[in-house]
ZAMARGU-4260 file (C-alpha; in steps of 0.2 Angstrom, whole numbers, plus 5000, padded with zeros to 4 digits):
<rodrens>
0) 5094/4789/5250 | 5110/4800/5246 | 5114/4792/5232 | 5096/4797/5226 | 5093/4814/5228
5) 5112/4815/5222 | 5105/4806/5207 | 5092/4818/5205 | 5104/4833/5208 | 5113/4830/5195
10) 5099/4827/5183 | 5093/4843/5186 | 5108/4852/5182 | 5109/4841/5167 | 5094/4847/5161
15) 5097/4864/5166 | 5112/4865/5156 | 5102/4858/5140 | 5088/4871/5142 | 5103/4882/5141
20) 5113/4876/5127 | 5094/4874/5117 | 5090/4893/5121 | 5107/4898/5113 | 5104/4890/5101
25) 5087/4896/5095 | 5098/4913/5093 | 5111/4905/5081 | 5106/4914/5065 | 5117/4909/5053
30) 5110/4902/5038 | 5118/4893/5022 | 5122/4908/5010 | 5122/4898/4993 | 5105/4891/4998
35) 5099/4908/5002 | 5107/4918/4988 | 5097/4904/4976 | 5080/4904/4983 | 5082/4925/4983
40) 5089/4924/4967 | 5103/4937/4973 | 5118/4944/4959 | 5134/4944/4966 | 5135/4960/4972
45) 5117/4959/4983 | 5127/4942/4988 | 5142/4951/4996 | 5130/4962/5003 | 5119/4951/5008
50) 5133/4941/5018 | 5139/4955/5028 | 5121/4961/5033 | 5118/4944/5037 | 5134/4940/5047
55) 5131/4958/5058 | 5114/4952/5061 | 5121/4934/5068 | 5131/4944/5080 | 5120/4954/5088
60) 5108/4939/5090 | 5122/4931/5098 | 5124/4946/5110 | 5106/4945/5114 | 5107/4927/5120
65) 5120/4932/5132 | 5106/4947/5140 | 5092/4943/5154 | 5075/4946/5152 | 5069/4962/5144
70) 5085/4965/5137 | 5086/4951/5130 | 5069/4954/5121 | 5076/4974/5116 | 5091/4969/5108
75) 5083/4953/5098 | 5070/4967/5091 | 5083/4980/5087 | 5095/4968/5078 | 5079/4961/5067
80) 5074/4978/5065 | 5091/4984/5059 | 5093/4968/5049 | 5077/4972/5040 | 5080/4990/5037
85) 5097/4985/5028 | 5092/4971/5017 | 5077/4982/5011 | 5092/4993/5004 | 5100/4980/4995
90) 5086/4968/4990 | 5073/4972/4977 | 5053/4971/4982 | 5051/4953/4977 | 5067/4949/4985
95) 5063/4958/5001 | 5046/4950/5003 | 5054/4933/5002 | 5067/4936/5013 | 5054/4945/5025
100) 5044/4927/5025 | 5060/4916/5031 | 5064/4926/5042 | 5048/4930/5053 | 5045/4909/5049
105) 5062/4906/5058 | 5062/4919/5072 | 5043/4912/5077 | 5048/4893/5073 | 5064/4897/5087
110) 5050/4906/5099 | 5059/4924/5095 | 5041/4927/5091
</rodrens>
């Protein structure tokens, strides 16, 4: 019987601990910058631009899946907000309306949405 519900215990914290690496996860933004630069058609200066947006935005998704709750869900707004509001400075219209797509797919196909 010990042996058991120690059995049990353990799976239970085991999947605990995978619910939690999986949430973390879902806030791990980063994204392969060649692939992106081509399907946005991006010059190299939106590129470098593009890539430090982009890696300010990773980090403060990164912070919010270290938050609880409400926070959590304040901070994953501001950080998309703010990413948005910068790549609209340095993408053109077509650009931007592209990049708004992946994004909003990705953030609702992570349940961010």
């Amino acid at each position: 019987m010990l042996v058991a519900m120690m059995t049990m215990s353990m799976a239970n914290a085991e999947n605990e601990n995978n619910n939690t690496v999986q949430a973390a996860n879902a806030y791990d933004m980063t994204v392969n910058m060649r692939k992106l630069a081509v399907t946005l058609g991006l010059t190299f200066d939106q590129i470098e631009a593009v890539q430090d947006i982009h890696h300010q935005f990773c980090n403060e998704m990164l912070l919010a899946a270290q938050a609880e709750g409400d926070e959590r869900k304040t901070l994953v707004e501001q950080a998309v907000k703010k990413d948005v509001r910068y790549m609209s400075y340095v993408l053109d219209k077509n650009q931007y309306k592209t990049y708004l797509l992946l994004l909003n797919t990705t953030l609702y196909n992570r349940g961010l949405r």
